[in-house]
N, C-alpha and C positions, 0 to 999 in steps of 0.2 A: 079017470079024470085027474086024480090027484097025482097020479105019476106022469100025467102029463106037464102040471104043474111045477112041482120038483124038477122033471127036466129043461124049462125053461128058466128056472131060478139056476139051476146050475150052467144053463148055456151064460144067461146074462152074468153072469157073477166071473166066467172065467174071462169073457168081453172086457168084463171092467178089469180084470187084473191085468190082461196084456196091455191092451190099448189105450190106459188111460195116460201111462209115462207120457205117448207120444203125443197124445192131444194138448197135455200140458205143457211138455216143451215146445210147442210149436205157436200157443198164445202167450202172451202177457199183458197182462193189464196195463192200461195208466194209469201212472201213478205223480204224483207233484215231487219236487227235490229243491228244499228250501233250505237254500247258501243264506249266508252274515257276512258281512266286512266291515272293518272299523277304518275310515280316513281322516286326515285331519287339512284344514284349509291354510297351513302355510306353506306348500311347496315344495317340501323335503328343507324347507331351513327348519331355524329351532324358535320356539317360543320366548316371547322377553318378557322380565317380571314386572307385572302393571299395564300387561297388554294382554286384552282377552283373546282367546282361540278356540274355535270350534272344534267337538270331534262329531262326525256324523256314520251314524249305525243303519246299513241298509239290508234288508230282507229281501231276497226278490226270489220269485220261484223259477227256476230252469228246468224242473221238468212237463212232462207233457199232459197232465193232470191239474185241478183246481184245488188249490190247499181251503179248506175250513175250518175256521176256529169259532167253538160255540163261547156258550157265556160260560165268564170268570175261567176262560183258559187261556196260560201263557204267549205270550206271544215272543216276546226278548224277555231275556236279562241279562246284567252288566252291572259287575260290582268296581264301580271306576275312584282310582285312588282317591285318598284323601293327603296322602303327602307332599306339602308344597302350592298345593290349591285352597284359595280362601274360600270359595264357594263356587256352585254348578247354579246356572240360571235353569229357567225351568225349560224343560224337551220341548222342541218343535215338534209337531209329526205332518209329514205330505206324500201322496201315494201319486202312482201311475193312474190312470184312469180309470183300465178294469178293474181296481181295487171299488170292492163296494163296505162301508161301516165304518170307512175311517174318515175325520176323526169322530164321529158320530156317536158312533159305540166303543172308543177304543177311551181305557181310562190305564195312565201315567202314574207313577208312584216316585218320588224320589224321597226318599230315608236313608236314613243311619249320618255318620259322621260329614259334615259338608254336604250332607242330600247326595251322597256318592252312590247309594245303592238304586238303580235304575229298575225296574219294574214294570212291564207295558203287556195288558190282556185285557180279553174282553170285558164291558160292564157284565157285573153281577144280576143282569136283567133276564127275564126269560123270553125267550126267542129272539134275542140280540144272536147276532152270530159276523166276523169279518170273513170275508171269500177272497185270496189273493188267485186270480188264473196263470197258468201257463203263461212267464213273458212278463208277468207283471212286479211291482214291488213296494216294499213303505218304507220312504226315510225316517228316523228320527234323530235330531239332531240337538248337543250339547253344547252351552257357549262356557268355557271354564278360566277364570280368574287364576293366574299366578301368582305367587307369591312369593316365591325364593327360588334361587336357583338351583340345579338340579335337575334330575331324569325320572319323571312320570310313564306308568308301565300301566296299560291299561288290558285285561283287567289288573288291580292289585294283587301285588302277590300276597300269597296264603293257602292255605287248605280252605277250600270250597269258594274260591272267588270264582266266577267264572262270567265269561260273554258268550250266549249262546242265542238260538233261535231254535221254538218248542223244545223248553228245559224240560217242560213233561212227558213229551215224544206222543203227542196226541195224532200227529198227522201221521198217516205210515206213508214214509218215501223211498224212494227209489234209492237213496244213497245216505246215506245216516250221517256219514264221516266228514261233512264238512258243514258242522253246523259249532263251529266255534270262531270267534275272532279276538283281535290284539291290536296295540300299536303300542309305540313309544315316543315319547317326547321329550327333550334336551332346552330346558328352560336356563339362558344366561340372564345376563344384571342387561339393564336398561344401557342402552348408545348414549357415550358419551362423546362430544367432542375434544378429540384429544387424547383418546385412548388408542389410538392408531389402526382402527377398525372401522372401516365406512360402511356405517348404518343408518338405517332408517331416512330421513330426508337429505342427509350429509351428500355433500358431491363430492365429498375425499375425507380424509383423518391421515396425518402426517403424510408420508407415500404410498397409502392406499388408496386406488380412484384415480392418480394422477395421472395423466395424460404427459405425452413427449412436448412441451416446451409451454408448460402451465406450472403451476407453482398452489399448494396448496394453503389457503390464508388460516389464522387463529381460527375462524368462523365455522370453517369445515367448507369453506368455497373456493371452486378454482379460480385462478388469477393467471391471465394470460401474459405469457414472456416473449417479448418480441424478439426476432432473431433475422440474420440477412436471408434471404430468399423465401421469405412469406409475404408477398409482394406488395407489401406494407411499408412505404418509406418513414424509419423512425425518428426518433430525433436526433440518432448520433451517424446516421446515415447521407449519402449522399444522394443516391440511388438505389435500386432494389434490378438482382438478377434478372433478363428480360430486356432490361428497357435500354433505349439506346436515344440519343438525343444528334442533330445535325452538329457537322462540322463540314470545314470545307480544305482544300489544300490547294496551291497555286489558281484558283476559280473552279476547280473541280470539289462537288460533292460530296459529301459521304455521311458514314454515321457512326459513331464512339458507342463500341458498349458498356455496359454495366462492370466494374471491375467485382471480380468473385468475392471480394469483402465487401462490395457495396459504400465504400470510402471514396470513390470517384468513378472517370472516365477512364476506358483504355486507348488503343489508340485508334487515329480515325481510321476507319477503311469504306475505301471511295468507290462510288454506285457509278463512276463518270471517270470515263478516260478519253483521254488522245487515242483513236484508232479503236475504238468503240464500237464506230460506224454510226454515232448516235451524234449530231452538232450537238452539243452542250452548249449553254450560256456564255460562258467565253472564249469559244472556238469560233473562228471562221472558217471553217473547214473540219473535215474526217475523212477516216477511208470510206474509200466506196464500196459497190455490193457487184460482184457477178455473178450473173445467173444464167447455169446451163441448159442449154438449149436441147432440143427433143434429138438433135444430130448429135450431142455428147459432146459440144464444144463452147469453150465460155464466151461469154458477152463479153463489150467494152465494160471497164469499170467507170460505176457513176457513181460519181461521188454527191452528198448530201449538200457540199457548197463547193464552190470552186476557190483556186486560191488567188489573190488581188495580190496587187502593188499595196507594200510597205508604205501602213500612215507610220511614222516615226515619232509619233507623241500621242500615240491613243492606249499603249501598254496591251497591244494585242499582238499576236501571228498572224498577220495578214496574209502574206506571201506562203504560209504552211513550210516554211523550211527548219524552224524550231527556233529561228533567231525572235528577238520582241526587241523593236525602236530601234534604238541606236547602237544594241549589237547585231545588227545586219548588219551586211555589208553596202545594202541598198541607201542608208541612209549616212554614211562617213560623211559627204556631200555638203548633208544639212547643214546649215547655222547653229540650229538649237543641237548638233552632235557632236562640231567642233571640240576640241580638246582648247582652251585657252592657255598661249604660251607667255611665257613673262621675261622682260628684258632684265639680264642679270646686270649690275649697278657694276662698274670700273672701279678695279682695284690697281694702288700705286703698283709700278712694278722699278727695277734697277733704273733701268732705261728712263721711266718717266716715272718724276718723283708725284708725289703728291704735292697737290696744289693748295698755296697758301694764300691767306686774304689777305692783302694788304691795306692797314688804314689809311683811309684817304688824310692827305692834313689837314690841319686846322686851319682856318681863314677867321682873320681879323680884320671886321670892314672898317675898323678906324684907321689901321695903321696901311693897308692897301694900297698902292699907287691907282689913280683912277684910268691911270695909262692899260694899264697890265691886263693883258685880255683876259676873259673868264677859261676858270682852266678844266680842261677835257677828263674824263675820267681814264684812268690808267688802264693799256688795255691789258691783257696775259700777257707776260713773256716767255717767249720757249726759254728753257732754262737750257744753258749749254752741257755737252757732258761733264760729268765731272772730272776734275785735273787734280792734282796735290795741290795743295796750298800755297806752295813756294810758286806755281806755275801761273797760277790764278792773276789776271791783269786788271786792275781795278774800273772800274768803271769811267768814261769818259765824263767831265763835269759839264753841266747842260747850262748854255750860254744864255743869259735870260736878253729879248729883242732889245733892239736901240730906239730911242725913240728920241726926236729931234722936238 
């Protein structure tokens, strides 16, 4: 019996020496894998002095296991500088859902210089205990006060500063190596207006912020600068590109546009012609329209008006021949087209001298004969050609009547 014995301890015994490598590589436990990161809420800018910023420390478990921390064990720690920072407000802490004990059981510590040294485990209570599962995780979040400017390195350098997640290594995980975190921070001097840096509320600072055709004021506000084709007619303007206003030319149409400096009008150009096909306003007439027929041959042309007899005083093309009024030829006729001619005044010539007035005489009715008939006015005389002097026969003496 006992040799029976013995060789069942030796069959089992050599069982377990082969077989057990292969049972064990072939399971693995679950186990939890509890990551850290340190973020902070400006958005990769930098911090300004007298403007607080948070940094927030998150735990969450990625592996496929439930982490447990019993009482008074670690849970973070974070030795976050003191240079530059006036003081740390006190930690937030908020979890995911499957987290159970927080903040219930979870007790915070903030010590050493500016409350930099961060500290977060469970109460010292018995049967407290926090559970993070698979998937789950706890924020705890810093708000820190600036104070000069400069580069904040979290954690602080030094021998034994450190930011980790279970500094005691209480939980066994899956992957150990990534239970540390960091950040940095780039703390400048406050936004001023005027330092040529557009910050904070500022809509510009010199020609930073500025926009194509704004102008940046002392305030740190844009100011808009007018210019031709922002279709804004200003005040040294006449118009703005685009816009075009009526004109007309010989009673035809049209429209002037906008000149490219906006300083006036160009020139007109007419929506209305002669031969249009369209009667305009002061046409009596246009071309007319053919339209071919389904045999492939044109129509008569119909014209939109026919052309009339020439009124000569209405300043229209009656007749469609290009003449208006009294350059036709239909109207030379008229009265009101006559040309008026003017009689040229006679000038002396050799032949006939010019004529002189001669005074009539004087009459004295005292000395007068009562006899003597009233006397005729002198009529023109032909004046004879002229002779020389020596030739010239004097005038015959004029016999005055006889009276009895």
């Amino acid at each position: 019996m006992k040799k029976i014995i013995k060789l069942f301890v030796s069959i089992s015994t050599i069982f377990m020496v082969v077989f057990s490598p292969i049972v064990s590589a072939c399971y693995v436990p679950p186990q939890p894998d509890l990551t850290i990161t340190k973020t902070n809420n400006l958005g990769g800018g930098n911090a300004v002095v007298g403007t607080p910023f948070t940094w927030k420390i998150r735990v969450e478990n990625t592996g496929n296991a439930t982490a447990t921390f019993h009482k008074n064990e670690m849970i973070v720690k974070d030795n976050m500088p003191s240079s530059h920072v006036g003081t740390y407000e006190t930690v937030s802490v908020s979890a995911s859902a499957g987290v159970t004990g927080v903040p219930s059981k979870l007790d915070c510590d903030q010590n050493g210089e500016d409350d930099a040294d961060l500290v977060c485990r469970v109460k010292n209570t018995n049967g407290y205990s926090i559970t993070i599962p698979a998937g789950d995780y706890i924020d705890f979040s810093v708000t820190v006060n600036p104070t000069s400017i400069g580069t904040i390195t979290n954690p602080k350098p030094g021998s034994g500063n450190i930011c980790d997640v279970d500094h005691e290594h209480k939980i066994d995980e899956s992957n150990e190596s990534n239970n540390a975190c960091s950040d940095s921070v780039n703390i400048v001097a406050a936004p001023v207006c005027g330092d040529g840096i557009k910050n904070g509320q500022e809509q510009c600072d010199g020609t930073d912020g500025v926009p194509e055709h704004y102008t940046c004021t002392t305030q740190c506000t844009l100011e808009y600068v007018p210019f031709c084709g922002d279709q804004i007619v200003n005040d040294s303007e006449t118009c703005e590109i685009g816009q075009t206003q009526p004109c007309e030319i010989d009673g035809y149409q049209g429209n002037q546009p906008c000149n490219q400096d906006c300083m006036g009008w160009g020139e007109c150009i007419l929506t209305e012609s002669c031969g249009d096909g369209i009667l305009n306003d002061s046409e009596q007439c246009d071309a007319g329209t053919q339209t071919c027929s389904q045999e492939g041959i044109w129509s008569e042309c119909v014209q939109d008006s026919q052309a009339g007899t020439e009124n000569c005083s209405n300043g229209l093309d009656d007749d469609c021949n290009g003449l208006i009024d009294c350059a036709d030829d239909a109207c030379k006729a008229e009265q009101s087209c006559a040309i008026p001619t003017e009689t040229p005044a006679e000038t002396p010539t050799e032949e006939q001298p010019a004529e002189e007035s001669v005074p009539a005489p004087e009459s004295t009715p005292e000395t007068a004969p009562e006899s003597t008939p009233a006397e005729t006015p002198p009529t023109e005389p032909t004046p004879p050609p002229e002779t020389p002097p020596e030739q010239q026969t004097p005038p015959a003496e004029t016999i005055p009547p006889v009276t009895e």
